[in-house]
MITI-826483 format. One record per residue: residue number from 1; y, x, z of N, C-alpha, C in turn. Coordinates in Angstrom, 3 decimals. Example, Ala and Ser with C-alpha at 12.3 -4.5 7.8 and 13.67 -1.06 7.14 Angstrom:
<pts>
+-----+----------+----------+----------+----------+----------+----------+----------+----------+----------+
: num :       ny :       nx :       nz :      cay :      cax :      caz :       cy :       cx :       cz :
+-----+----------+----------+----------+----------+----------+----------+----------+----------+----------+
:   1 :   -5.690 :   13.190 :    7.800 :   -4.500 :   12.300 :    7.800 :   -3.300 :   13.200 :    7.800 :
:   2 :   -2.250 :   12.850 :    7.080 :   -1.060 :   13.670 :    7.140 :    0.030 :   12.900 :    7.870 :
+-----+----------+----------+----------+----------+----------+----------+----------+----------+----------+
</pts>
This chain:
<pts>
+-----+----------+----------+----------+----------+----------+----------+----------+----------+----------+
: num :       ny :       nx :       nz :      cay :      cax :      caz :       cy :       cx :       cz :
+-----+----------+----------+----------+----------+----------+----------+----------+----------+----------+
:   1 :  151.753 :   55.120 :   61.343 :  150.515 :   55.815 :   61.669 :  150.085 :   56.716 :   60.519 :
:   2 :  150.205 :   55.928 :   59.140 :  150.050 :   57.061 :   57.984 :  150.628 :   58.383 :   58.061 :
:   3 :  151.936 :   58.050 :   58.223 :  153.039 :   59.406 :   58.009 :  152.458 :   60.297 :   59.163 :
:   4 :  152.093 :   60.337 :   60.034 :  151.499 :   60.829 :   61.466 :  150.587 :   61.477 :   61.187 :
:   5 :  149.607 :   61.358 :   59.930 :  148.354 :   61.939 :   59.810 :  148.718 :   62.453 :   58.464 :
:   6 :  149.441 :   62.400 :   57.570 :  149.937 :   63.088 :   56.879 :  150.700 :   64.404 :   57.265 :
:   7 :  151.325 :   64.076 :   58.028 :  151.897 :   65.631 :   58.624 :  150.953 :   66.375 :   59.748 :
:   8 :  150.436 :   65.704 :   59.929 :  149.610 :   66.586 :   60.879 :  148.954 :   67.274 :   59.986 :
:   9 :  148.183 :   66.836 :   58.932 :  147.435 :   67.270 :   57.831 :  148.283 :   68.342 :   57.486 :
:  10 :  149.356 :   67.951 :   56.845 :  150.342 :   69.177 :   55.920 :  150.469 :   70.394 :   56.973 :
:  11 :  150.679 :   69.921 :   58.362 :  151.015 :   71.431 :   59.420 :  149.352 :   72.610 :   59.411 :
:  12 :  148.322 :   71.309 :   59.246 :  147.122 :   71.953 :   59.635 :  146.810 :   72.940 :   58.247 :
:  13 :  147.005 :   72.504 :   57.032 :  147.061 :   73.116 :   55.871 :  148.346 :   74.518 :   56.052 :
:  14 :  149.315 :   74.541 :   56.518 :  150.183 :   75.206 :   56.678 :  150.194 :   76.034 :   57.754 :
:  15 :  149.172 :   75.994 :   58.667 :  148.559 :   76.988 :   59.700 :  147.778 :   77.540 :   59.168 :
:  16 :  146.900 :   76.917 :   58.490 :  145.700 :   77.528 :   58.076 :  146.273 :   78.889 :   57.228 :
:  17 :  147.048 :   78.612 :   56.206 :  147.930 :   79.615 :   55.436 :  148.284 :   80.160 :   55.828 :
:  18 :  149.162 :   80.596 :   57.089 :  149.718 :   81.504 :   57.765 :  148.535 :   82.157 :   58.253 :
:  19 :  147.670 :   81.730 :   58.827 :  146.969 :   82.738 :   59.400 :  145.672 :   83.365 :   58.900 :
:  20 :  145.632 :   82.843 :   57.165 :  145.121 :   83.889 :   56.512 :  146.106 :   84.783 :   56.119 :
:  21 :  147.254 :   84.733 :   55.992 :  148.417 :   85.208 :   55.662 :  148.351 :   86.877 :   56.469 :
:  22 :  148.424 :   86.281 :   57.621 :  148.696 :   87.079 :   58.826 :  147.398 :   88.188 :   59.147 :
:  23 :  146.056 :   87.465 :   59.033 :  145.304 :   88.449 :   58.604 :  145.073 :   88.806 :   57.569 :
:  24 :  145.286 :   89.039 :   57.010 :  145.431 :   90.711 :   55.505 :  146.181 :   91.260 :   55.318 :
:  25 :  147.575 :   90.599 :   55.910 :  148.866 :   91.462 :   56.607 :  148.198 :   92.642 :   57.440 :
:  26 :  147.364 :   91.879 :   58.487 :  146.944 :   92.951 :   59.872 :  145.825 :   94.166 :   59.091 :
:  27 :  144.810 :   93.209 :   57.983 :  143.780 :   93.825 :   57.666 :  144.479 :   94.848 :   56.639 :
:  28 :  145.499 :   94.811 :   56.587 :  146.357 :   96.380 :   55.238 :  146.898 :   97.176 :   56.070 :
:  29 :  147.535 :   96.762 :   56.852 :  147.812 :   97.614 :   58.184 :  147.468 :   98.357 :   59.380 :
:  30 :  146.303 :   97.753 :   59.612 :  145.843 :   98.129 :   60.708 :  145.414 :   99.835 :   60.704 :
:  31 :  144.715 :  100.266 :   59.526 :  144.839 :  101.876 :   59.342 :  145.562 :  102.698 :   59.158 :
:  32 :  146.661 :  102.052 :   58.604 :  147.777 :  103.285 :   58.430 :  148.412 :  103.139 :   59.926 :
:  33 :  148.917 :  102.078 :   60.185 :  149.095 :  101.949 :   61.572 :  148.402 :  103.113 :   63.055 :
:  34 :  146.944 :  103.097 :   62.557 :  145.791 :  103.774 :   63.479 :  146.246 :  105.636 :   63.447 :
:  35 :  146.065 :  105.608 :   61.908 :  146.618 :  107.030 :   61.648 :  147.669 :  107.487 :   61.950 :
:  36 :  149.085 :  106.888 :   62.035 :  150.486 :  107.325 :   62.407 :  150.190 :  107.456 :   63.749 :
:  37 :  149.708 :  106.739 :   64.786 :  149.419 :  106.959 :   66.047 :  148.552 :  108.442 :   66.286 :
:  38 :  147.760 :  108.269 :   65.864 :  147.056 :  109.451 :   65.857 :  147.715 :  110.866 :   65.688 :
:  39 :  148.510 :  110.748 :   64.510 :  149.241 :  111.883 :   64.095 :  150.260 :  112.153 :   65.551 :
:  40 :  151.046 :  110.939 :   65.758 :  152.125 :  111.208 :   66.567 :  151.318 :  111.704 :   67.702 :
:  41 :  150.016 :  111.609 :   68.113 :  149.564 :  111.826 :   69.494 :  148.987 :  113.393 :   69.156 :
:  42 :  148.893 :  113.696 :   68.140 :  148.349 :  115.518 :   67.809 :  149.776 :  116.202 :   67.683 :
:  43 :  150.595 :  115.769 :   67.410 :  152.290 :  115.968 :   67.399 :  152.773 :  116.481 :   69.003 :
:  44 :  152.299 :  115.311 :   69.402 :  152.843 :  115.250 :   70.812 :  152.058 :  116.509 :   71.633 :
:  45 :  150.970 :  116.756 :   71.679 :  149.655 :  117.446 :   72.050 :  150.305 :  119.529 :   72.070 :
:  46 :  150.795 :  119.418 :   70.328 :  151.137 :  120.764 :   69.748 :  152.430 :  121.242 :   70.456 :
:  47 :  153.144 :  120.015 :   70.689 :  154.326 :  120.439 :   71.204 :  154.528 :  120.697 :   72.908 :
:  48 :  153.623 :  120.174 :   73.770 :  153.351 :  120.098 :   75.314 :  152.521 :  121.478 :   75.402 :
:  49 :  151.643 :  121.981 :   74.079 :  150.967 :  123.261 :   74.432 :  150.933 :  124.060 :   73.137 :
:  50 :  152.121 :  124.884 :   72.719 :  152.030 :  125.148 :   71.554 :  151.292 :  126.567 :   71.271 :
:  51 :  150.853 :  127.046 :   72.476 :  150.060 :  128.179 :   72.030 :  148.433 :  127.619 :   71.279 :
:  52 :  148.326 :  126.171 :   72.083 :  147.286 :  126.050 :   71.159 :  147.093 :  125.633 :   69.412 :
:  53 :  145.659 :  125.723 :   68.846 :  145.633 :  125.669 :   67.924 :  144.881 :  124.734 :   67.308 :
:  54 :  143.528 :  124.344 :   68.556 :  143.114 :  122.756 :   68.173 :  143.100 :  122.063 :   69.611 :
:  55 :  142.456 :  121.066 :   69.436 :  142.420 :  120.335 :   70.759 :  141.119 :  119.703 :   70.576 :
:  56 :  140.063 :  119.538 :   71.608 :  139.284 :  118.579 :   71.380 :  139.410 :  117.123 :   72.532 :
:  57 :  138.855 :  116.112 :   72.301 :  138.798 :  115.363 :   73.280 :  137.558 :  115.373 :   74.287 :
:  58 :  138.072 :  115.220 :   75.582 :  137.143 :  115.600 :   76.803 :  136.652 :  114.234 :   77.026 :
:  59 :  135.343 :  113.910 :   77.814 :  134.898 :  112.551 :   77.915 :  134.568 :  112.768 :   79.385 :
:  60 :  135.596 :  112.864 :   79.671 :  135.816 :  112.728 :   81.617 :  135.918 :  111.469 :   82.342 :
:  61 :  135.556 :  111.189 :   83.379 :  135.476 :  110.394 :   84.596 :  136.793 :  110.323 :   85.349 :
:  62 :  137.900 :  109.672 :   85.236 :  139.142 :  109.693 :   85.933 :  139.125 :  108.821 :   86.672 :
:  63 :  138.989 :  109.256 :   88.324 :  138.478 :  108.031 :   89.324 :  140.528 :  107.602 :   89.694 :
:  64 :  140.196 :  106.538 :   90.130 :  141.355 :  105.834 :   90.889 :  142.577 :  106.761 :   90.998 :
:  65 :  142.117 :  107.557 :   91.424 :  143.728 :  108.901 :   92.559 :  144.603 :  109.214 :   90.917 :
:  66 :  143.431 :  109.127 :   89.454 :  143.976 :  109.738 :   88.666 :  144.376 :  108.325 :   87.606 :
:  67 :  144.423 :  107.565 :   87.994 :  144.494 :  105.979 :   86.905 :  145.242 :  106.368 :   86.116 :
:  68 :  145.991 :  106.992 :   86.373 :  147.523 :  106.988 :   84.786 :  147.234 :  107.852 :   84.056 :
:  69 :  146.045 :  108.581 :   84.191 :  145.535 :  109.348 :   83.016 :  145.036 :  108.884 :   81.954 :
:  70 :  145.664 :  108.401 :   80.608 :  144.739 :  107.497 :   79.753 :  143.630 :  108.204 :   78.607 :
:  71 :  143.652 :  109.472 :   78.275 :  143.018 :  110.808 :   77.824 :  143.107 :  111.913 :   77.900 :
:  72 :  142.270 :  112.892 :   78.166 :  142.522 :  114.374 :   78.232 :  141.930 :  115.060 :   77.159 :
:  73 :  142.391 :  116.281 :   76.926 :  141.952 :  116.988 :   75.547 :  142.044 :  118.407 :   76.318 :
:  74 :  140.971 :  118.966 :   75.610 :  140.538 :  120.253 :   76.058 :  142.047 :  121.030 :   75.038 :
:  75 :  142.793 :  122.375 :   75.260 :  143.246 :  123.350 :   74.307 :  142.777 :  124.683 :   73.975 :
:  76 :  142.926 :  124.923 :   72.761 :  141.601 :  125.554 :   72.041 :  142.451 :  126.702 :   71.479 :
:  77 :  142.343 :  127.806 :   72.003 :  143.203 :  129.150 :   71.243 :  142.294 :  129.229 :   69.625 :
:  78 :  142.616 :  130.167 :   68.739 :  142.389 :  130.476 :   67.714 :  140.792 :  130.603 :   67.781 :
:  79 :  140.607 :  131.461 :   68.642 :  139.002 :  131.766 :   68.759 :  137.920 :  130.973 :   69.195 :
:  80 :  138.749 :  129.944 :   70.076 :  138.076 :  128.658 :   70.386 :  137.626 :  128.863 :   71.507 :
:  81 :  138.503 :  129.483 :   72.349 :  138.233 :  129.979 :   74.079 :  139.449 :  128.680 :   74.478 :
:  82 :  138.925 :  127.909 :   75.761 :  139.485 :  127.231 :   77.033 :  140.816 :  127.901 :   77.265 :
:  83 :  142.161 :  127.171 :   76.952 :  143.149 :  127.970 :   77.295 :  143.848 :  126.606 :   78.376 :
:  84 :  143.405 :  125.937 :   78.590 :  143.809 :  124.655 :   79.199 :  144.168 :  122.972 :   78.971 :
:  85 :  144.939 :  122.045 :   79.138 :  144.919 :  120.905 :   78.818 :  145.621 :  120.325 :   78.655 :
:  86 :  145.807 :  119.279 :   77.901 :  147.103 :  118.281 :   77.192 :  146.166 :  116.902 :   77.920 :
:  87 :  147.123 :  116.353 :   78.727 :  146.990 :  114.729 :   79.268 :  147.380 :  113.841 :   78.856 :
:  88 :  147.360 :  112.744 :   78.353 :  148.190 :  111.524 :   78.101 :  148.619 :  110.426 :   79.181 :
:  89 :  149.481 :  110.094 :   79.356 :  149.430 :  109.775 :   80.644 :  150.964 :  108.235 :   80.752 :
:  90 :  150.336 :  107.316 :   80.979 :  151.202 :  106.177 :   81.312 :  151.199 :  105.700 :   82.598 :
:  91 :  152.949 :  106.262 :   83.049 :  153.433 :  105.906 :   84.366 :  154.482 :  104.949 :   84.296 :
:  92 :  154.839 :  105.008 :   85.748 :  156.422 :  104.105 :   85.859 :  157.376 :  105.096 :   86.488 :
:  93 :  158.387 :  104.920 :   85.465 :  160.182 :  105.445 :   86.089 :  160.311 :  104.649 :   87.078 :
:  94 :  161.421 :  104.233 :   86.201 :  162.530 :  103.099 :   86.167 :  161.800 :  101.896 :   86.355 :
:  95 :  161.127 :  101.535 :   84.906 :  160.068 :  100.333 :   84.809 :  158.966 :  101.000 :   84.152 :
:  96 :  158.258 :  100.229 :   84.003 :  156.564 :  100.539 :   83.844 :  156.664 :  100.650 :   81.993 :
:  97 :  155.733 :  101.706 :   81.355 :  155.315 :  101.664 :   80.507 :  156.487 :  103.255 :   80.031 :
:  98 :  156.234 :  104.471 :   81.037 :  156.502 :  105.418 :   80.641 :  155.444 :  106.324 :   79.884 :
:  99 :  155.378 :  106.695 :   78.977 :  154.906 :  107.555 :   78.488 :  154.866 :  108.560 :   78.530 :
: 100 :  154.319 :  110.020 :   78.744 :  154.237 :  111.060 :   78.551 :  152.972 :  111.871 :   78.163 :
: 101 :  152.968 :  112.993 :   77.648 :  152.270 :  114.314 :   77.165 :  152.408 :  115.396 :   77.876 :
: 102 :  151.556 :  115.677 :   79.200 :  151.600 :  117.117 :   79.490 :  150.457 :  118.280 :   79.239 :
: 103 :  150.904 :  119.386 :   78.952 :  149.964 :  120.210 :   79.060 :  149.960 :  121.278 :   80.100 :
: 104 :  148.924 :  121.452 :   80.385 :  148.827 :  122.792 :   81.507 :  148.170 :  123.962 :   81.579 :
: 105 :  148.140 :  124.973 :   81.660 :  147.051 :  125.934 :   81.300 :  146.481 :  126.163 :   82.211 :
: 106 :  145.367 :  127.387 :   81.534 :  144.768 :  127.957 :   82.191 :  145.016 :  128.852 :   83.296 :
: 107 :  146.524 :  129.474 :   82.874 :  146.739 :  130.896 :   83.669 :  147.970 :  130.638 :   84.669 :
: 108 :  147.782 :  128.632 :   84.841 :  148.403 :  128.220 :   86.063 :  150.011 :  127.940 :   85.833 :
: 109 :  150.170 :  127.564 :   84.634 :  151.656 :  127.182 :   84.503 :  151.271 :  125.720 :   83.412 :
: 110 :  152.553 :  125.178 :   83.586 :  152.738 :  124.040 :   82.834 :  152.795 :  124.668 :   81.595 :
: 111 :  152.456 :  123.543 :   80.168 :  152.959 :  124.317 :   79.256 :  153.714 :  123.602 :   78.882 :
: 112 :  153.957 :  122.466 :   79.209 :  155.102 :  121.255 :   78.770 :  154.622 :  120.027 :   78.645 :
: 113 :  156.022 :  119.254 :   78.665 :  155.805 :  117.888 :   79.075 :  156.844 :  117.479 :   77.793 :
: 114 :  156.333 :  116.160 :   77.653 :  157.221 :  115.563 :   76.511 :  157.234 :  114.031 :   76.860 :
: 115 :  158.061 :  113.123 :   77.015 :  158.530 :  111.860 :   77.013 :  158.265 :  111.338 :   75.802 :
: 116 :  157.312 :  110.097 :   75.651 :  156.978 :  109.509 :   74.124 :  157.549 :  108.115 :   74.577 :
: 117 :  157.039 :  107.066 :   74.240 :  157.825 :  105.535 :   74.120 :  158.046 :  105.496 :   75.567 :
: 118 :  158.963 :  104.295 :   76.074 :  159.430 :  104.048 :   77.224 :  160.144 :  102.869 :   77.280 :
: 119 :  160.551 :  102.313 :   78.446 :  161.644 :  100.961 :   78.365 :  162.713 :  101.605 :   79.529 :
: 120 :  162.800 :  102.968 :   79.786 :  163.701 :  103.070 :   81.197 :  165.319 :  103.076 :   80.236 :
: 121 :  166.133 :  102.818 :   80.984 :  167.289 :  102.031 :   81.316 :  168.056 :  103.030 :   79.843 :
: 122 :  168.857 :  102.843 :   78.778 :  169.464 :  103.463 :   78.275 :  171.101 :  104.151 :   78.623 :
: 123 :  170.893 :  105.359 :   78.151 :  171.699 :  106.121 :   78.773 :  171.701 :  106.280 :   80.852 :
: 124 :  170.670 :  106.656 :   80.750 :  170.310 :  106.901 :   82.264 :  169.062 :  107.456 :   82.362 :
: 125 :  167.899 :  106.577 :   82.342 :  166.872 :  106.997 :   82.451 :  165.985 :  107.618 :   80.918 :
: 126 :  166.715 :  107.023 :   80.434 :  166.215 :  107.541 :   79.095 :  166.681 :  108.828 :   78.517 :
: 127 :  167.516 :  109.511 :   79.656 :  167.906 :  110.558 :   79.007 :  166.149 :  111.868 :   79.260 :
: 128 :  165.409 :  111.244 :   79.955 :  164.175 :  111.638 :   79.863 :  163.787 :  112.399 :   78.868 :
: 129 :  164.467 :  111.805 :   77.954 :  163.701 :  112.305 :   76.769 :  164.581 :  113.565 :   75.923 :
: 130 :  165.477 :  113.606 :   76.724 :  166.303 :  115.121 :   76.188 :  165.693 :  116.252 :   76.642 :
: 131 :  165.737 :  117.352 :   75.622 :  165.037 :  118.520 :   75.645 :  165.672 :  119.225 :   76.951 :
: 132 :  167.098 :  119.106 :   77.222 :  167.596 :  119.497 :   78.609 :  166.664 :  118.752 :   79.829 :
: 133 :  166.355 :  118.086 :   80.007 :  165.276 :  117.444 :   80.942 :  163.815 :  118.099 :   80.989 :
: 134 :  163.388 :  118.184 :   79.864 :  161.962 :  118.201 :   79.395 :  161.662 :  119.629 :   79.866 :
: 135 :  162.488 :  120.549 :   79.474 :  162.500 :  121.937 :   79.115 :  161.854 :  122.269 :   80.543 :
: 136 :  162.690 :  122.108 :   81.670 :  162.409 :  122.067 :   82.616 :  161.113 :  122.109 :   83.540 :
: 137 :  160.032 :  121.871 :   83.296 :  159.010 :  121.699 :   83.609 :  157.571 :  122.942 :   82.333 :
: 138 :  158.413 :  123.436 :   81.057 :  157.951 :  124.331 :   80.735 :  157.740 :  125.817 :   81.932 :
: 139 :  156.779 :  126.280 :   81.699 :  156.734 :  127.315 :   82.194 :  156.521 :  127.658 :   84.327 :
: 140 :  156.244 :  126.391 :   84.635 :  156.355 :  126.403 :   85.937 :  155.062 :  126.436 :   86.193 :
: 141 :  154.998 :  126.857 :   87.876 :  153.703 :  127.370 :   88.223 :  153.171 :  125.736 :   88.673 :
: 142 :  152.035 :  125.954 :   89.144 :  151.416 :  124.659 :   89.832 :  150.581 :  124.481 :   90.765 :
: 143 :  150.779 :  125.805 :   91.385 :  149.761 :  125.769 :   92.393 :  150.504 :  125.176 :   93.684 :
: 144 :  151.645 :  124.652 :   93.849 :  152.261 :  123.972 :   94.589 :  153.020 :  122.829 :   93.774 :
: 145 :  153.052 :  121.276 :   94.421 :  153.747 :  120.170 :   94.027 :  154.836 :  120.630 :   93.771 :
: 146 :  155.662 :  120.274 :   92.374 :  156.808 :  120.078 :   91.570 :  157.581 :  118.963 :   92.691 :
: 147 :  158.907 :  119.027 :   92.983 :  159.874 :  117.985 :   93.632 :  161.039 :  118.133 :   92.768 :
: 148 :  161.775 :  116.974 :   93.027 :  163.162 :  116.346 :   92.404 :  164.475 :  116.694 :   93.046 :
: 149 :  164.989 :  117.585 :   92.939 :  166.161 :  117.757 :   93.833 :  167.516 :  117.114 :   92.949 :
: 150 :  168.405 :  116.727 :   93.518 :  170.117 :  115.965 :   92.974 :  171.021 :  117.370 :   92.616 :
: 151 :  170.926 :  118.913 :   93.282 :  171.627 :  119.664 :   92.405 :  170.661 :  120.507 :   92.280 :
: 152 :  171.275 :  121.547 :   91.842 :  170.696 :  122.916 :   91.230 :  169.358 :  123.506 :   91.659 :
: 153 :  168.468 :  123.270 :   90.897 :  167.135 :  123.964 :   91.483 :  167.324 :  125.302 :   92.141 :
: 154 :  166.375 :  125.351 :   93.319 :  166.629 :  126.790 :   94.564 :  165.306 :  127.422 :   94.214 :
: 155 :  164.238 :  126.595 :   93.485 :  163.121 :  127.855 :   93.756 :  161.971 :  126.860 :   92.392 :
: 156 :  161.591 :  128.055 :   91.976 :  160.796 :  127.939 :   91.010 :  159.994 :  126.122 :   91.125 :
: 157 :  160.015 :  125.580 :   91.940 :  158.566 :  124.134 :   91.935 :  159.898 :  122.947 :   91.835 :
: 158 :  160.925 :  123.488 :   91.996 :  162.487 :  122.298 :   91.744 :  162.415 :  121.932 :   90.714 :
: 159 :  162.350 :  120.292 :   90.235 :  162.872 :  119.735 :   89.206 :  164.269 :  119.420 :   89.253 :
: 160 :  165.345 :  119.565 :   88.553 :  166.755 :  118.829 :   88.349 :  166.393 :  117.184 :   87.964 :
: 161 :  166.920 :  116.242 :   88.912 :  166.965 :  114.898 :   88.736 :  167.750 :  114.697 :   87.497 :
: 162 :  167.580 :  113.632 :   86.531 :  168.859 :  112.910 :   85.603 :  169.807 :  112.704 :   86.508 :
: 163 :  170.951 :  112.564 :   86.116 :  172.429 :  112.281 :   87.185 :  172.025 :  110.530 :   87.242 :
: 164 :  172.103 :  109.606 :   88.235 :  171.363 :  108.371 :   88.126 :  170.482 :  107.789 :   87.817 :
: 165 :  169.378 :  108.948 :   87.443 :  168.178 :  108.292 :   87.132 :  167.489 :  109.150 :   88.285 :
: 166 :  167.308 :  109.032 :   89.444 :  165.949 :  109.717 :   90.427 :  165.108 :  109.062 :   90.027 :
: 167 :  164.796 :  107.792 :   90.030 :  163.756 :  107.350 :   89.926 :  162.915 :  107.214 :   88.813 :
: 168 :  163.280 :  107.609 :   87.827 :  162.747 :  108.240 :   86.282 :  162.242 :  109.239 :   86.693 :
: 169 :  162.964 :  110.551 :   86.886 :  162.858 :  111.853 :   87.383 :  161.694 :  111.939 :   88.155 :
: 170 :  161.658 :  111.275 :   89.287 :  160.152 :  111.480 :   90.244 :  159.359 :  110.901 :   89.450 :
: 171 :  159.268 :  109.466 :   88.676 :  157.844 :  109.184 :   88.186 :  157.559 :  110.159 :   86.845 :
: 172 :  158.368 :  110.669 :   86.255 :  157.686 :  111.731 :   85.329 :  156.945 :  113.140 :   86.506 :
: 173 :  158.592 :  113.464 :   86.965 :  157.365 :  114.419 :   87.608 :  156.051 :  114.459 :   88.865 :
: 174 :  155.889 :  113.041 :   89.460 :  155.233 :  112.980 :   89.979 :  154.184 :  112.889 :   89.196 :
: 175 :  153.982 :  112.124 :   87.612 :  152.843 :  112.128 :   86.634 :  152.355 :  113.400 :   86.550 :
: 176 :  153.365 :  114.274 :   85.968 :  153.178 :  116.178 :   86.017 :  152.259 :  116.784 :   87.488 :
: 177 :  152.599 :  115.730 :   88.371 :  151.931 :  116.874 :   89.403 :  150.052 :  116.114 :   89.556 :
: 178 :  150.188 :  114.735 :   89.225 :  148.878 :  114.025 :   89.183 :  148.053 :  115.065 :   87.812 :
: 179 :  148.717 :  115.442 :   87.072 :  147.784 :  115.998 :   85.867 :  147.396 :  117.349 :   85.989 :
: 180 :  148.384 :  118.225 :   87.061 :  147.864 :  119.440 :   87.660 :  146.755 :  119.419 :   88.607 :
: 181 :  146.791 :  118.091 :   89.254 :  146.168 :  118.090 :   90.464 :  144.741 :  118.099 :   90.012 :
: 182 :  144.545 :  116.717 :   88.798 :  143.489 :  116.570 :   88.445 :  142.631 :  117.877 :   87.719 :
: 183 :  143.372 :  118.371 :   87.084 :  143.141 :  119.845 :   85.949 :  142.419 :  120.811 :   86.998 :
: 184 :  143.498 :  120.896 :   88.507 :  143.026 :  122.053 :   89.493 :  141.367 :  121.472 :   89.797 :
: 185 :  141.107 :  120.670 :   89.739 :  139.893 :  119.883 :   90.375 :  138.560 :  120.156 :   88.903 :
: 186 :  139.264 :  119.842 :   87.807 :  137.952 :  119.909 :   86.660 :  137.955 :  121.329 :   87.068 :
: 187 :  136.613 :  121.747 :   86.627 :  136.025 :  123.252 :   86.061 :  136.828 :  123.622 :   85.234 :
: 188 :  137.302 :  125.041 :   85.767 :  137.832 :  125.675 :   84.895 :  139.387 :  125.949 :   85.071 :
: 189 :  139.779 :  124.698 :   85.918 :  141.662 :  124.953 :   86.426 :  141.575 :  125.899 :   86.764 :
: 190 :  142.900 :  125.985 :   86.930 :  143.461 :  127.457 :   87.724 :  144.068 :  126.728 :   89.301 :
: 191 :  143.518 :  127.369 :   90.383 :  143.545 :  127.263 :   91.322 :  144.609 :  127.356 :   92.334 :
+-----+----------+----------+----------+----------+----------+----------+----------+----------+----------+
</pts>
């Protein structure tokens, strides 16, 4: 019975340690941590709309139709005129917890989309994240839904599928067409 309450003692002393341990680990980390995110998400932002030059954050109402919108940011030309918007946006491919960055403008074209963290399938769905994929969705109009076709795009609103990944392919670009849709709807889309 001694030895029993002796170790229980020694584990409870030896929890206790770890998990001051563990917080001041978290409490040294937790800001630089905050900031690299941050950076990577103004990274991500510059590169989906690179004509812009700042971004602010919008404090919008994203009802249900738009759930996978997790922030929007206004884009800000030099002069600080409305040139359109960068979305953040977590969907599902393959499996759940796709990431992406789109931006869209004002004058009714995408300005790009970028693939950030993900779990879809390697070497398949993850080829998502190649600039041959991505590129794709630069420069397209939006006043009509983006679709996924298996060969060669026929008309400007065609996405090229990954070769075995459709189902990557539609949930990015179906995200792309939820962030036009929503954009056409705020003040100020292009119609």
């Amino acid at each position: 019975m001694k030895n029993i309450v002796v170790i229980t003692i020694k584990l409870l002393i030896v929890t206790i340690i770890a998990g001051i341990v563990l917080g001041v680990v978290n409490a040294i980390t937790k800001e630089p941590i905050a900031e690299q995110a941050l950076k990577e998400a103004t990274q991500a932002r510059q590169s989906v709309f690179p004509e812009a030059t700042s971004f602010e954050e919008l404090d919008v109402q994203i009802s249900e139709e738009y759930a996978i919108i997790q922030s929007v940011y206004k884009a800000l030309d030099a002069q600080g005129n409305d040139i359109g918007i960068t979305a953040a946006v977590v969907t599902k491919g393959f499996n759940a917890g796709l990431n992406l960055t789109i931006g869209v403008g004002a004058d009714g074209t995408i300005k790009g989309m970028m693939v950030g963290s993900h779990n879809e399938t390697p070497g398949l769905g993850a080829k998502a994240t190649q600039p041959k994929f991505q590129s794709q969705y630069t420069g397209k109009p939006y006043d009509q839904k983006l679709s996924v076709v298996k060969s060669a795009p026929q008309s400007d609103y065609d996405i090229q599928a990954i070769t075995s990944a459709t189902i990557t392919s539609n949930g990015v670009t179906d995200a792309v067409n939820t962030v036009t849709s929503f954009y056409q709807q705020m003040a100020g889309g292009a119609q």
